[in-house]
C-alpha positions, -999 to 999 in steps of 0.1 A, spaced: 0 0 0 15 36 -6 21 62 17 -11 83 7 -32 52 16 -19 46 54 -21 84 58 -51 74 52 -60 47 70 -42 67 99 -60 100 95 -95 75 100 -82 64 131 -78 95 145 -113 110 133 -129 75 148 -108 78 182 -118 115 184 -153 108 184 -152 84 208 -141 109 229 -166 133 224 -192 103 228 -182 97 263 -177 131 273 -214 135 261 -224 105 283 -207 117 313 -224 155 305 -259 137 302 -249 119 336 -243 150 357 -276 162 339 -295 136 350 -285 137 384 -293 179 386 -327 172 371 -354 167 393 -373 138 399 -410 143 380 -442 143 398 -476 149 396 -481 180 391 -498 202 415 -538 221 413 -539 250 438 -572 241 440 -570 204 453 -570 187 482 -552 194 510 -521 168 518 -526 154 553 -560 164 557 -593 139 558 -605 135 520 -641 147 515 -661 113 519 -686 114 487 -713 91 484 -717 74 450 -729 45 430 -704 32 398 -723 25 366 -726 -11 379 -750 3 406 -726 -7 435 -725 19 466 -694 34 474 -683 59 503 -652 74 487 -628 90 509 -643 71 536 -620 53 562 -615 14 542 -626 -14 569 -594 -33 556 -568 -2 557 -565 -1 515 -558 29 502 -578 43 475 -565 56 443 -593 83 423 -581 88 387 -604 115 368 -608 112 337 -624 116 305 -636 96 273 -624 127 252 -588 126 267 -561 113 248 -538 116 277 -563 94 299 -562 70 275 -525 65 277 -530 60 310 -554 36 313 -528 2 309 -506 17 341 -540 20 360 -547 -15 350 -517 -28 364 -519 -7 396 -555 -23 399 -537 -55 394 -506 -59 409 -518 -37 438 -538 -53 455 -539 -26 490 -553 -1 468 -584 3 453 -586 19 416 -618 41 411 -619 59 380 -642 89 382 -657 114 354 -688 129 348 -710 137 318 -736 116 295 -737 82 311 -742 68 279 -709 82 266 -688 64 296 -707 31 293 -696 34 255 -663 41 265 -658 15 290 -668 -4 265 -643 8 240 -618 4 265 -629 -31 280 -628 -11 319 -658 -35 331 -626 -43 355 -629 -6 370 -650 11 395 -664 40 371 -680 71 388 -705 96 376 -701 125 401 -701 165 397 -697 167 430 -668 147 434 -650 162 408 -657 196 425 -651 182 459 -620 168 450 -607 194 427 -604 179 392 -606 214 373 -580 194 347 -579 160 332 -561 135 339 -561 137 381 -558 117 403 -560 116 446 -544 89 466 -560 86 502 -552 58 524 -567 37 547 -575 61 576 -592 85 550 -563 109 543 -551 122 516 -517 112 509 -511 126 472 -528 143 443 -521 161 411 -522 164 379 -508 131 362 -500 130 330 -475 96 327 -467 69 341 -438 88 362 -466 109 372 -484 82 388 -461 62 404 -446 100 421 -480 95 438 -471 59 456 -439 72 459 -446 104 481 -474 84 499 -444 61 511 -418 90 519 -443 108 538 -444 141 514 -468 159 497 -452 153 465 -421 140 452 -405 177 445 -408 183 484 -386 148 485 -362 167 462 -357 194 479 -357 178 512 -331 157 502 -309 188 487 -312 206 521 -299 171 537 -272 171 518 -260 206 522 -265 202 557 -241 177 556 -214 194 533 -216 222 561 
C-alpha cells in the first residue's frame, strides 16, 4: 500500500478515536444532567386537596349500581386511588394500561376511575376500552369536591381516609410520584427533592 493510503488509514483512526471521545464526554455531561434534574411528579392544582387532611367522603354508586363511600376510612386499611378522567382525553387513554396494572398488581389499593357527563358516553367508553374491571363514577360533585378542574387527576388517600397525594398526572412517572410520596411521607415527590438537597447541604456544612 503507498504512503497516501496509510495516511489514510491513519487519519481515520484519529477522526474515529476523536469521536469516541466526544461520545463519552457527552455520556458523562448527560450523567451530571440527569443527576441535577429533578425527579418528575404529579403535578400540583392549587385548587386540590389538601395533603394530610381527611378526603371529603362522597357518596356514590359506579355505573354497575354498587354503593361506594369514597374518601371514607376502608374497613381493611387499602388505600384508595381516584383517577379523573375523560372519554375525550387522549392523555387518559394513555393511562389507562398503568391503571390497570396498579388495579392488578396492587392489591392494597383500590382503583376508582371517576368522570362525569352523558352516562351513555362512559358506558360506550368502558366499553371501548374493555374497563368493566374498574369502578367508574359519575359525580359532579366529586369532581368539584375533589378538585379535578384538569384531566387526567388523580388523589391517593389511604386507609385512615387521608389524603396522601394528588395532582395532575400526565405519565406513568406521574403516577407512580403518587405511591412514591405516599411512602416517603411528602406531599409530593418535588418536596422529596428538595428535602433531600437541604440534607445534603446540611451535611457538606
Amino acid at each position: 500500500m503507498s504512503t497516501a493510503g496509510w495516511t489514510l488509514i491513519a487519519l481515520l483512526w484519529l477522526v474515529v478515536a476523536g469521536l469516541a471521545f466526544v461520545v463519552v464526554a457527552l455520556a458523562r455531561q448527560i450523567g451530571i444532567i440527569h443527576e441535577r434534574i429533578r425527579p418528575a411528579g404529579a403535578l400540583h392544582i392549587a385548587k386540590g386537596l389538601k395533603v394530610g387532611e381527611a378526603a371529603p367522603v362522597i357518596e356514590a354508586a359506579d355505573l354497575g349500581g354498587r354503593g361506594l363511600q369514597i374518601g371514607a376510612p376502608d374497613a381493611q386499611g387499602r388505600s384508595t386511588l381516584v383517577a379523573f378522567v375523560s372519554p375525550t382525553c387522549p392523555v387518559c387513554k394513555s393511562l389507562l394500561p398503568v391503571l390497570r396494572s396498579i388495579r392488578r398488581h396492587e392489591p392494597s389499593t383500590m382503583v376508582i376511575l371517576a368522570s362525569d357527563g352523558s352516562r351513555e358516553e362512559h358506558l360506550a367508553f368502558i366499553a371501548a376500552e374493555s374497563l368493566q374491571e374498574f369502578s367508574y363514577v359519575l359525580s359532579e360533585q366529586l369532581g368539584m369536591s375533589y378538585g379535578a378542574s384538569r384531566l387526567p387527576y388523580a388523589v391517593l388517600i389511604d386507609g385512615a381516609g387521608v389524603v396522601r397525594a394528588n395532582g395532575l398526572v400526565n405519565t406513568r412517572e406521574h403516577l407512580e410520584s403518587l405511591f412514591e410520596a405516599q411512602a416517603q411521607g411528602v406531599a409530593n415527590i418535588q418536596e422529596l427533592a428538595l428535602r433531600q438537597q437541604r440534607q445534603a447541604g446540611h451535611d457538606v456544612a
